[in-house]
MDAnalysis code that builds the backbone (N, CA, C; Angstrom):
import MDAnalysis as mda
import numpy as np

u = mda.Universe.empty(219, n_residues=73, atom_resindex=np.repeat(np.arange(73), 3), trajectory=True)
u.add_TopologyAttr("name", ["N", "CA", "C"] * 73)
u.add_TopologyAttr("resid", np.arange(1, 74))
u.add_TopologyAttr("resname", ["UNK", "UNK", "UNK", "UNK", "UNK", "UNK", "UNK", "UNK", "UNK", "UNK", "UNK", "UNK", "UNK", "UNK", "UNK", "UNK", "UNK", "UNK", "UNK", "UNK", "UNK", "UNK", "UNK", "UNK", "UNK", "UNK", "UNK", "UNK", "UNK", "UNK", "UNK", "UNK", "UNK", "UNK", "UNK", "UNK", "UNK", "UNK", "UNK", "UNK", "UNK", "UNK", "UNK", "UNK", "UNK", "UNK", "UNK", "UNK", "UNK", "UNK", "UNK", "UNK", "UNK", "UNK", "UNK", "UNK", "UNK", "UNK", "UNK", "UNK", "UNK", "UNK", "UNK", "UNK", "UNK", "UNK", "UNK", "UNK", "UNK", "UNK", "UNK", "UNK", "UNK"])
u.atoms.positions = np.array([
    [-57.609, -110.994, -78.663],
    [-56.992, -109.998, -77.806],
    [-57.283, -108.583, -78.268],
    [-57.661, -108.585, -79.210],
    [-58.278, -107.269, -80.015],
    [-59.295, -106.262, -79.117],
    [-58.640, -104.939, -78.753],
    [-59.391, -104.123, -77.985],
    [-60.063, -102.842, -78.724],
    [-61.179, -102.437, -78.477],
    [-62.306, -101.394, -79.647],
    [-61.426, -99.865, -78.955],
    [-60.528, -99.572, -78.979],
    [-59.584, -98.128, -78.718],
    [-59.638, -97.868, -77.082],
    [-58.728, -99.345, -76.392],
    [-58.699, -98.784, -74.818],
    [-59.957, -99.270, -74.212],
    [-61.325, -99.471, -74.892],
    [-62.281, -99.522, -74.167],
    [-62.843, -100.498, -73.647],
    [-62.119, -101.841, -73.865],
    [-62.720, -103.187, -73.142],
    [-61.448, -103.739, -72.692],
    [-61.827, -104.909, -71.915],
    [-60.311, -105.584, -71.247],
    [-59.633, -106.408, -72.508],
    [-59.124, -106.753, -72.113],
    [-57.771, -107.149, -72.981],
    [-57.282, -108.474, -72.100],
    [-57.242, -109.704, -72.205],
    [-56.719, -110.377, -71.493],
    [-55.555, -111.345, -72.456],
    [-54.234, -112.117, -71.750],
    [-53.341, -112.288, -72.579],
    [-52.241, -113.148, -71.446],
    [-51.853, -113.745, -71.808],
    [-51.191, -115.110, -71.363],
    [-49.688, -113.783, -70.702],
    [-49.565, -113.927, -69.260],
    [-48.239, -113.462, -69.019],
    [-46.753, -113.420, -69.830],
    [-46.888, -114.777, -70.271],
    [-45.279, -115.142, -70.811],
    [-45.451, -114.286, -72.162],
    [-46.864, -114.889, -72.756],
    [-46.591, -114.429, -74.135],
    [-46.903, -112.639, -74.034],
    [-47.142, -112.094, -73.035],
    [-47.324, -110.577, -73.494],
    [-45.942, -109.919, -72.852],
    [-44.896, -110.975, -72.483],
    [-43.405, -110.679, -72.153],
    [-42.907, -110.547, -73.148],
    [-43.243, -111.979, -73.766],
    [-42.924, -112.050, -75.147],
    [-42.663, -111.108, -76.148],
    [-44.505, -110.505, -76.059],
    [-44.380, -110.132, -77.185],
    [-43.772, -108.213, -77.384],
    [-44.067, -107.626, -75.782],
    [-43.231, -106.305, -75.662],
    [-42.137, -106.425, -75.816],
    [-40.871, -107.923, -75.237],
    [-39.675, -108.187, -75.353],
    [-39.451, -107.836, -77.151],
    [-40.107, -108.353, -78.171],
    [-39.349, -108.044, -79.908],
    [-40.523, -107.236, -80.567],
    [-41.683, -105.992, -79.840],
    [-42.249, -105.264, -80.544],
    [-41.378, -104.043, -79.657],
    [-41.041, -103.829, -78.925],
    [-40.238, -102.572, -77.508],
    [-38.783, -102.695, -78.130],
    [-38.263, -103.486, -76.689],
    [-36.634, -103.934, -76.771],
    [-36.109, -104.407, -77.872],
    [-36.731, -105.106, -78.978],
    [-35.623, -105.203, -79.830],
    [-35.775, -104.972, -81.279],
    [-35.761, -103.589, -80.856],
    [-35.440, -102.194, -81.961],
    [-34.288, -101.365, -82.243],
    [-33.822, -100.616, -82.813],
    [-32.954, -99.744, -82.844],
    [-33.026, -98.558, -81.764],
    [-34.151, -98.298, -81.294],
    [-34.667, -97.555, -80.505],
    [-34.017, -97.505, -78.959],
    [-33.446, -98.649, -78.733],
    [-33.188, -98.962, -77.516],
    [-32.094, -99.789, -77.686],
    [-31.165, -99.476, -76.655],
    [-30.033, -99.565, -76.718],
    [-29.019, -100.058, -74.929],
    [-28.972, -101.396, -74.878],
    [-28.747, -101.721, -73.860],
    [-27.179, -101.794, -73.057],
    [-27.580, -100.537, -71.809],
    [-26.277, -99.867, -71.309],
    [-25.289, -101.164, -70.379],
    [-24.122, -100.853, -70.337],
    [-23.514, -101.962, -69.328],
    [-24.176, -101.010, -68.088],
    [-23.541, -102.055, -66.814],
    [-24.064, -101.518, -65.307],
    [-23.368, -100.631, -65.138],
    [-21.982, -100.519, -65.049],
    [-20.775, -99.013, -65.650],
    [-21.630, -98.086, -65.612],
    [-21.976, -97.592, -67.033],
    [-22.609, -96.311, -67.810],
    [-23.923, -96.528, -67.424],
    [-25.047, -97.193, -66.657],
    [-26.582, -96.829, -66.562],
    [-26.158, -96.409, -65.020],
    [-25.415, -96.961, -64.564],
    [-25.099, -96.097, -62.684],
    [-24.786, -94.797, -62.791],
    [-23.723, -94.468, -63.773],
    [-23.062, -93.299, -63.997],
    [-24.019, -92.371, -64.574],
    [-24.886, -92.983, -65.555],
    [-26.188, -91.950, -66.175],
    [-27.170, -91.825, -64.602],
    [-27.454, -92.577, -64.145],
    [-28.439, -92.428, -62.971],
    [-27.468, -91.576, -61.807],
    [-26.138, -91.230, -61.758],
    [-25.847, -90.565, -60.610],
    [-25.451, -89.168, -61.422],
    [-25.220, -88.846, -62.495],
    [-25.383, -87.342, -63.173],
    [-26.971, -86.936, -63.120],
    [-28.180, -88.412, -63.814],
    [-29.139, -86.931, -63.742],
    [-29.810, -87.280, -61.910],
    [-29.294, -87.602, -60.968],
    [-29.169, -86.992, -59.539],
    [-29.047, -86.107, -58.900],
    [-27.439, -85.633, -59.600],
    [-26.570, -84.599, -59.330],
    [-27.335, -83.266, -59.917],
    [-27.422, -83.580, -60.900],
    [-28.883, -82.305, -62.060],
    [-29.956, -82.295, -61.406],
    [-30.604, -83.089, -60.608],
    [-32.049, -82.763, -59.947],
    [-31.204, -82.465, -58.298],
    [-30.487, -82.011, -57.984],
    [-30.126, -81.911, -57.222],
    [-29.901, -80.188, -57.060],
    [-28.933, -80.116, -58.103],
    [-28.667, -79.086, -58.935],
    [-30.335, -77.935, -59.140],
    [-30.393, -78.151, -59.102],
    [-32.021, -77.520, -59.974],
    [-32.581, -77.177, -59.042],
    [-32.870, -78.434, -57.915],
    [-33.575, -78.372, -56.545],
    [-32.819, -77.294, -56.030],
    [-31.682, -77.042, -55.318],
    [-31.070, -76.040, -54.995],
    [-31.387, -74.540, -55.757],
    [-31.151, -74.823, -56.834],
    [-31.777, -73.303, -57.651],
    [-32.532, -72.705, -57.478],
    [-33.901, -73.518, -57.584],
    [-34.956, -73.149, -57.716],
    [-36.086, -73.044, -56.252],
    [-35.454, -73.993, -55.074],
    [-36.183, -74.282, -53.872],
    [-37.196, -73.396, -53.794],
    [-36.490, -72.153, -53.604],
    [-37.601, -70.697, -53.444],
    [-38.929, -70.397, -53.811],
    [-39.289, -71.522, -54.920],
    [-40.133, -70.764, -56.141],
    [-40.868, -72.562, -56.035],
    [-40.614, -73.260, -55.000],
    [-41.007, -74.543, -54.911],
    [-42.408, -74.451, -53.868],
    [-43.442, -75.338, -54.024],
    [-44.774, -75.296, -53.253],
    [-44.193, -75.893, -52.261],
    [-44.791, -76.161, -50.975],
    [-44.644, -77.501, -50.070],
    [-44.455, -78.434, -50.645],
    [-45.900, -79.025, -51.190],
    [-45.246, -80.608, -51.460],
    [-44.204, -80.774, -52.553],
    [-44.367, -80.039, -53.690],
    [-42.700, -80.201, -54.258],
    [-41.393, -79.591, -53.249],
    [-41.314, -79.430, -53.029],
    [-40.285, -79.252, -51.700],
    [-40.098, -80.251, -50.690],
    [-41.122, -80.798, -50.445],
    [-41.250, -82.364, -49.341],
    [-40.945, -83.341, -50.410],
    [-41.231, -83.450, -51.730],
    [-41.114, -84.297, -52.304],
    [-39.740, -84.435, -52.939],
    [-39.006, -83.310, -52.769],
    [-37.698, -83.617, -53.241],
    [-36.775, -83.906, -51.748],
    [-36.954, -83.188, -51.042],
    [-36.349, -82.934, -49.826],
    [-36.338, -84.957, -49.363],
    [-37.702, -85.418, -49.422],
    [-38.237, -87.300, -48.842],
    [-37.209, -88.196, -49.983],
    [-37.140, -87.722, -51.272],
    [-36.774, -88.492, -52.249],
    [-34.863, -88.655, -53.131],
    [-34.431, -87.531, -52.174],
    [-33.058, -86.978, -52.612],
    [-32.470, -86.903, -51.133],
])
């Protein structure tokens, strides 16, 4: 599975490359798994903050960042 820096394919059994991001990623100190509670509540503050911002700043926004918040919020 050994790749020369990005530059050839890489091929690798589905389960085991679940596997193996599941205890080289997720299970670290690094990461820290939220109840559904607190990851809704984190996802509807930074909403409210890009919401926030969008309003601020609209003026100073191109078209497509402006369509793109306006389609996505």
């Amino acid at each position: 599975m050994p790749t020369n820096k990005n530059l050839g394919p890489g091929i690798m059994n589905c389960d085991r490359y679940i596997e193996q991001v599941f205890h080289e990623h997720l299970l670290t100190p690094t990461y820290l798994q939220l109840s559904d509670l607190i990851a809704n509540q984190i996802i509807i503050n930074t909403k409210q903050l890009l919401i926030e911002a969008f309003n601020t700043h609209r003026n100073v926004l191109s078209q497509p960042e402006f369509n793109y918040f306006i389609r996505n919020f």
